[in-house]
N, C-alpha and C positions, 0 to 999 in steps of 0.2 A: 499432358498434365501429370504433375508428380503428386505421389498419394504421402502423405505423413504417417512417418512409424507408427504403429498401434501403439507402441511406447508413448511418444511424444504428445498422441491425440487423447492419452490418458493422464498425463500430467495436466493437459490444456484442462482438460473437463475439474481435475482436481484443484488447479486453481481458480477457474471462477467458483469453483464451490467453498472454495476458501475464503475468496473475495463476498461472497453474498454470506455468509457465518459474520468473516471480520464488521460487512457492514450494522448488522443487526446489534452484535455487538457495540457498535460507537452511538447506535441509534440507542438502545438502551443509556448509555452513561452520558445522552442528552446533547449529541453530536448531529445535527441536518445534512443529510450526503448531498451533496453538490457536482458530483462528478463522478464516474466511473469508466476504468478503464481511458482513460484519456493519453490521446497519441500527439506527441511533439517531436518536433527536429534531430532531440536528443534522447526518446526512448518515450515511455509509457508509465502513467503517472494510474495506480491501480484504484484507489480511492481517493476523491478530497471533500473534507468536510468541513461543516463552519458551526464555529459556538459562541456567542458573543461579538466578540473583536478580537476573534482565532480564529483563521483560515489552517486548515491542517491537511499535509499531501503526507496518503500516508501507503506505505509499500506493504503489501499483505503476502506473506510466504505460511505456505502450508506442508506438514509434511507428514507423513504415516507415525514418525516416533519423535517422544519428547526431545531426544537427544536431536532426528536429524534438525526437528524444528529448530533447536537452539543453535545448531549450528549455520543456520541458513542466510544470514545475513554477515557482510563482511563491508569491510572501509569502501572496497573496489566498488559494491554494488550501493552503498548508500552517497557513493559521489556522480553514481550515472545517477538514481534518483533527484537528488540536487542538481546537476544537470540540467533535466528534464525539467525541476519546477522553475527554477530560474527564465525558463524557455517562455513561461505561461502565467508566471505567478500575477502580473501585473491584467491579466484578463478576471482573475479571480478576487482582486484585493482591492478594497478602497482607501484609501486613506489614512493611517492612522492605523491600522489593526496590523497582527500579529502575524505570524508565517512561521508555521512550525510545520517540522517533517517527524511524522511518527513511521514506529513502522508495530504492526499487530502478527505476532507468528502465533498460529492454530497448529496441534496436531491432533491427531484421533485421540478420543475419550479424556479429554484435558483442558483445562482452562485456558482460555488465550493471555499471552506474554504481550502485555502492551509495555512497548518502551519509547517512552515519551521524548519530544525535542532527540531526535536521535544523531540530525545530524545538526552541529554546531562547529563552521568555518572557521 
């Protein structure tokens, strides 16, 4: 059995702590989580939530500084995101409603960066 860097097993821990912040967050601005952490064919979809007639899969990056947070998200990782929801989106979506991919970056002592509809094909 191979053991994981104490690096790596520090990042894990800081992302679901990221992930449980981001959800509180969407739950406050009136978002019902529906999902977490969810595993597909094509990667890992970290929240999805629903408002109305919006379903929303949304990637949550966390990071120590405002700066690495804004950097944290790029083209490459918001088309494996898409990806991934494409893989699933039709288990989560009825009919007639929305499908939007946000993505919520957290850093220490900072307000979270939501950016809304992030990726658009």
């Amino acid at each position: 059995m191979t053991r994981r860097p104490a690096r790596h097993a520090q990042a894990e821990r800081s992302g679901r702590r990221g992930e449980i912040w981001a959800a509180l967050y969407l739950q406050l601005q009136g978002w019902r989580i529906v999902g977490r952490r969810v595993r597909t064919p094509r990667g890992e979809i970290d929240l999805i939530a629903r408002r109305g007639h919006i379903v929303n899969f949304i990637e949550v990056k966390y990071r120590r500084t405002a700066r690495q947070r804004d950097e944290a998200i790029d083209f490459y990782r918001l088309k494996r995101v898409a990806a991934a929801v494409e893989a699933i989106a039709h288990l989560y979506c009825r009919n007639g409603e929305t499908v939007r991919i946000d993505v919520v970056m957290l850093a220490r002592w900072r307000w979270p960066r939501h950016i809304t509809n992030a990726w658009q094909p």
